[in-house]
ROLOVEX-19719 format. One record per atom (N, C-alpha, C): x, y, z; residue in three letters. Coordinates in steps of 0.05 Angstrom, whole numbers, plus 32768, in hexadecimal, padded with zeros to 4 digits. Example, Ala and Ser with C-alpha at 12.3 -4.5 7.8 and 13.67 -1.06 7.14 Angstrom:
BEGIN
81087F8E809CALA 80F67FA6809CALA 81087FBE809CALA 81017FD3808ESER 81117FEB808FSER 81028001809DSER 
# end
This chain:
BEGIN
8A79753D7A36UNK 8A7475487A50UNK 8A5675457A57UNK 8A4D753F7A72UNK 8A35753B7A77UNK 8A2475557A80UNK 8A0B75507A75UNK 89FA75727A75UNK 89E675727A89UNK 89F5757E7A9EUNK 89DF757E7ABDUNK 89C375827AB4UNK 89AF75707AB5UNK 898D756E7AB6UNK 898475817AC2UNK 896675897ABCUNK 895B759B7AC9UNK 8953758C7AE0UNK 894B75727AE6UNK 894375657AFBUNK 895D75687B0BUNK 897A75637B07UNK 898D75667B1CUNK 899175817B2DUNK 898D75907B13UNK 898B75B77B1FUNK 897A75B77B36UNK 895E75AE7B2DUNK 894275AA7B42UNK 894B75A97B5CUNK 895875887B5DUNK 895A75767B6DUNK 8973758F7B80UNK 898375967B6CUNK 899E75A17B82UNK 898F75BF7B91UNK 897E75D17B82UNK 896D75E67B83UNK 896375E57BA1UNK 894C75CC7B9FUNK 894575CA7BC2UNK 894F75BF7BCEUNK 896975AF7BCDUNK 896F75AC7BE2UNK 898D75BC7BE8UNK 898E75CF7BDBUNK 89A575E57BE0UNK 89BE75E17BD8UNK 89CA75DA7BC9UNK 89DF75C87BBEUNK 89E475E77B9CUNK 89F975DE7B9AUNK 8A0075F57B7BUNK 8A1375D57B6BUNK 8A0875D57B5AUNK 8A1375BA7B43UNK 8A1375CA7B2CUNK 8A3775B87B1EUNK 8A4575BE7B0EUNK 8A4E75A97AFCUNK 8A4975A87ADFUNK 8A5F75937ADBUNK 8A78758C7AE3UNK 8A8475737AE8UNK 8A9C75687AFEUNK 8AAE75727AEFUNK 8ABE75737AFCUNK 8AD7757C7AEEUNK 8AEC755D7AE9UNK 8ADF754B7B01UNK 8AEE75297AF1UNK 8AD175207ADEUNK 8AEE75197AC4UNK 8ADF75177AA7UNK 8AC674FE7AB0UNK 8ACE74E37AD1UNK 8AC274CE7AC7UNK 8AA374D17AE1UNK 8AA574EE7AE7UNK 8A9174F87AF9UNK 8A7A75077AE1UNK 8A61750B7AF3UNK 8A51751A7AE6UNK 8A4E753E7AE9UNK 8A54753F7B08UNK 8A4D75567B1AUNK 8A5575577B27UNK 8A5E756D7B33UNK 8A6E75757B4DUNK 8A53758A7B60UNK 8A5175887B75UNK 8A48758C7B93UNK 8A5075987B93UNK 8A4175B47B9AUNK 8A4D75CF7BAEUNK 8A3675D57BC8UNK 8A3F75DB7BD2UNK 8A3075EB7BEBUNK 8A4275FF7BFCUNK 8A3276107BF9UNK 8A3776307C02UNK 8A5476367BECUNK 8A63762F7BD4UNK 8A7676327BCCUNK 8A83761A7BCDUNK 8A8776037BE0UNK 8A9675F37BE7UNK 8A8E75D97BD4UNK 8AA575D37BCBUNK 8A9F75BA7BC1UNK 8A9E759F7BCFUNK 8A85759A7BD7UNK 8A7E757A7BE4UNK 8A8175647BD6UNK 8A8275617BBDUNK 8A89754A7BB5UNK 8A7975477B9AUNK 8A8E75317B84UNK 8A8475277B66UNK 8A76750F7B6CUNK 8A6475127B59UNK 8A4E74FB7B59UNK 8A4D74F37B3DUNK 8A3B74E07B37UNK 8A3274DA7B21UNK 8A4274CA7B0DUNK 8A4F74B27B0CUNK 8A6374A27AFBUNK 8A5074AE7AD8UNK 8A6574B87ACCUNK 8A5974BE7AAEUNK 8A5374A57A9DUNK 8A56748E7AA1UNK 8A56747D7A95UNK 8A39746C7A9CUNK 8A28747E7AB4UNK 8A13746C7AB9UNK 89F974877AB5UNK 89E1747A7AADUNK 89D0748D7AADUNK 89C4749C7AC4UNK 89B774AB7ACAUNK 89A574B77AD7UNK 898574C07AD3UNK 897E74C67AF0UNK 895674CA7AE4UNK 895574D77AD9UNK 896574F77AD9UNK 895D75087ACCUNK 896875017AA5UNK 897A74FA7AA3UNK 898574EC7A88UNK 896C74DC7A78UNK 896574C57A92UNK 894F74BC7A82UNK 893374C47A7FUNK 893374D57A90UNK 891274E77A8DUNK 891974F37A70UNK 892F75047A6FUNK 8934750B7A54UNK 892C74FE7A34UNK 894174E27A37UNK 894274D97A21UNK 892E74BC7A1CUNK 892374B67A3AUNK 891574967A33UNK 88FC749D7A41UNK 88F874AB7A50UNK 88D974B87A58UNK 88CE74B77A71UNK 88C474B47A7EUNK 88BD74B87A9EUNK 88BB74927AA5UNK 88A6748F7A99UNK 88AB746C7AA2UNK 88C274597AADUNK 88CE745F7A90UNK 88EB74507A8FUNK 8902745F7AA6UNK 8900747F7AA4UNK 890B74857AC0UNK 8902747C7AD8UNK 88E3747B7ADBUNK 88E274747AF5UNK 88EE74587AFFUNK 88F174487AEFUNK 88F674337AF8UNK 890874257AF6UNK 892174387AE4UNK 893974387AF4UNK 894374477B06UNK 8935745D7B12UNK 893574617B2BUNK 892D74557B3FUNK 892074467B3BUNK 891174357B50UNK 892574277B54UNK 892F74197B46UNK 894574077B43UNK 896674097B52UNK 896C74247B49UNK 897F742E7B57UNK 897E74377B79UNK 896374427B7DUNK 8962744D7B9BUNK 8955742C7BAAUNK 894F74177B98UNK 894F74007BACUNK 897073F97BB5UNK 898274027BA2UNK 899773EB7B98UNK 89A974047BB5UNK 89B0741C7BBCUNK 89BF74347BC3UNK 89AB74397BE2UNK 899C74237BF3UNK 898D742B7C0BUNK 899D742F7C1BUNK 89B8742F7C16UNK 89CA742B7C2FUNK 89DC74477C2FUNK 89D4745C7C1EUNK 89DF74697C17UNK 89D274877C27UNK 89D274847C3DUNK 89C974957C50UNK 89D674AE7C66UNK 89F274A87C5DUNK 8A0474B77C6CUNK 8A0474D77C5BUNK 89F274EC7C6CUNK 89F375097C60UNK 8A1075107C55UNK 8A0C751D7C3CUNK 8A2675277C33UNK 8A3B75167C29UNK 8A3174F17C27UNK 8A4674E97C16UNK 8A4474E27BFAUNK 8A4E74E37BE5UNK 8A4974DF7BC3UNK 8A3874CF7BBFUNK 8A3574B67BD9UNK 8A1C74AA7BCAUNK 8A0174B67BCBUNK 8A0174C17BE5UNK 89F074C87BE8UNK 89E074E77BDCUNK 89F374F77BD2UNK 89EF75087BC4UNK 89E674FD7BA7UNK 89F574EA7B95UNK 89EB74E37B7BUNK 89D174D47B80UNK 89BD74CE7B9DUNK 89B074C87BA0UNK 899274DF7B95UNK 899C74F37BACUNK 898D750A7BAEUNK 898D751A7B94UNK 89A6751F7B8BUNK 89A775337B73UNK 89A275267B52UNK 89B275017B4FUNK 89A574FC7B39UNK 899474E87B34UNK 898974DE7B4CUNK 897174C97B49UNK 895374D67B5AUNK 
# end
């Protein structure tokens, strides 16, 4: 099971959001706001910034974040999964 980051907490913290581990095994996190569940993010099978700030160090995160928010620009529509795994785990 995947272990919500302190960077994702952060990330969900200001921008008002309550994150949970997903309840689908091949998700990371499940979206709440105000109670309601907005939506699973995060395929468990791929990393995240906060994952790799953890285990490979700020560098190597940054720049596969860099990588990812070049690759997801299109991912602009408020409130949809991409765009939330944008905000909450990159």
């Amino acid at each position: 099971m995947y272990e919500i980051t302190d960077w994702t907490k952060k990330q969900a913290k200001r921008l008002g959001y309550t994150v949970k581990p997903s309840a689908d095994k091949k998700k990371k996190i499940d979206v709440f706001e105000k109670s309601k569940k907005i939506g699973s993010v995060g395929a468990t099978s791929y990393g995240d910034y906060g994952t790799y700030l953890n285990t490979k160090g700020k560098a190597f995160a940054d720049q596969k974040r860099k990588g990812y928010l070049a690759r997801t620009k299109w991912c602009d529509k408020a409130g949809s999964n991409c765009r939330l795994a944008r905000e909450l785990l990159w």
